[in-house]
Every structure is written in C-alpha cells, then in structure tokens.
N, C-alpha and C positions, 0 to 999 in steps of 0.2 A: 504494500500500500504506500502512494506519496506521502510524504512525511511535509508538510509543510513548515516554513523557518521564521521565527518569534512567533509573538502572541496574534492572535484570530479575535476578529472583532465579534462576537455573538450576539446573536438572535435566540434568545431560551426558549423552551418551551412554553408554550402559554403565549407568549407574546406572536402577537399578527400585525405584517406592515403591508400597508397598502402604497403604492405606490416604485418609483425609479431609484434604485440603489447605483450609486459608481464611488470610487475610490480607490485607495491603491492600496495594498495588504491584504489578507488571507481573512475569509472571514467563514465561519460554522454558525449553521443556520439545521436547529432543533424547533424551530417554530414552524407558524407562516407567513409565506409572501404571498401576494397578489399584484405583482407585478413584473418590468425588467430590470435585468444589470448589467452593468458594464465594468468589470475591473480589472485592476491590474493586480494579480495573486490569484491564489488557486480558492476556492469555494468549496466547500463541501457541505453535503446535503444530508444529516445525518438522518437516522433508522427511522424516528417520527416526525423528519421534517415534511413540509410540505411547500411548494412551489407550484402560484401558476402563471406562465410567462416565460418570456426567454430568458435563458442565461449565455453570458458571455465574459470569460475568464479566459483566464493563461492557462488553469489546470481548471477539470471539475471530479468533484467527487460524491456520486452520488447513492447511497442508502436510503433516501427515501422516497416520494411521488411526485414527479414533474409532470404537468400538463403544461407543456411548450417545446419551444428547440433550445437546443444545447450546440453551442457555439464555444470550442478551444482553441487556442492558438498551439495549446500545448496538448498535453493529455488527457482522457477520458477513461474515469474508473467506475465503474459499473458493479456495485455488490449486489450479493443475492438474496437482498431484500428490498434494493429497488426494484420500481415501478414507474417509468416513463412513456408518457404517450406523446410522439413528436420525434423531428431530425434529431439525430444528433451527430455533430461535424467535431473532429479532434485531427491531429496530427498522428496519434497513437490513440486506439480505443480498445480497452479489457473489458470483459464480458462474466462473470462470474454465473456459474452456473445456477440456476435458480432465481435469475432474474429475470423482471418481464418487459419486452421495450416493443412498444406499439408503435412502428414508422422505420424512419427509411436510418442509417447510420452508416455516413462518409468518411471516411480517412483522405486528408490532405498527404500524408510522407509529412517527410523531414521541409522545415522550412529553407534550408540549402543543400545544396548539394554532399553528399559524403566524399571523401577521398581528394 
C-alpha cells in the first residue's frame, strides 16, 4: 500500500462536506463528500468513507464508495472493500480482489519515457 509522507488533513467520520476541495498535501477522508477535488498529494478514501464527484490527485487510495471519476497523475489503489461507480484514469492502477468498480479504468504509463 502507498505510504503517504507527513500529516493528512482529515475528514472524520461523521463529518459531510459539500462542496470543491483543492490544496496541496495528502488528505484521508472517513466521512462524506458531495463534491470535487483537485490536489496536489495523494487522497485516500478510507473503509466508511464516502464520495460523490470527481476526484483528482497525484495518488488515490480508495477503501471506500465513489460515485464519480477518479483522475491520477500518479497511482490508483483499489482495496477490497471499495466500491466505485465511474472512470477511473491513473498512470498505474491495483485492483484488489474483492473489489467492485462499475465503469471503464484507463492506464496513462509512465508520465516519460523509461530508459
């Protein structure tokens, strides 16, 4: 699993935002959203989170239900107790068995060239 580096801004449980998140750092989201993002860091979506709208990060990590598209510049981690309905675009995308993903999911490759 990505490990992501410092502190994560949180969204607890309980708590619901409505509306456009951006900003730059890593943020874990155990609640809900009702809308999109745009950041810069990786997101991750824990076991009871819930999301509906696009996301768009450097990394996503998602455990719990997205109703939207998933937009990575970087990687796409998929455990096996999310549930997404929507694209999801990553440069790298993992699959964890026992996941459910309703839609279409694109791999970009490497954003240069190797070698």
């Amino acid at each position: 699993r990505d490990q992501s580096s410092g502190k994560a801004t949180l969204i607890n449980e309980g708590c619901k935002i409505s509306g456009e998140i951006t900003g730059n750092g890593d943020f874990m989201v155990n609640g809900e959203v009702a809308g999109d993002c745009d950041i810069t860091g990786t997101l991750t979506l824990a076991g009871n989170g819930y999301w509906q709208g696009s996301i768009r990060a450097d990394n996503v990590i998602v455990a719990g239900h997205v109703e939207g598209d998933i937009v990575a510049n970087g990687k796409v981690e998929i455990t096996n107790t999310a549930r997404i309905v929507g694209t999801v675009t990553g440069e790298a995308i993992a699959v964890a068995e026992g996941a459910v993903v309703e839609g279409v999911m694109k791999t970009t490759g490497p954003a240069k060239p190797i070698g």
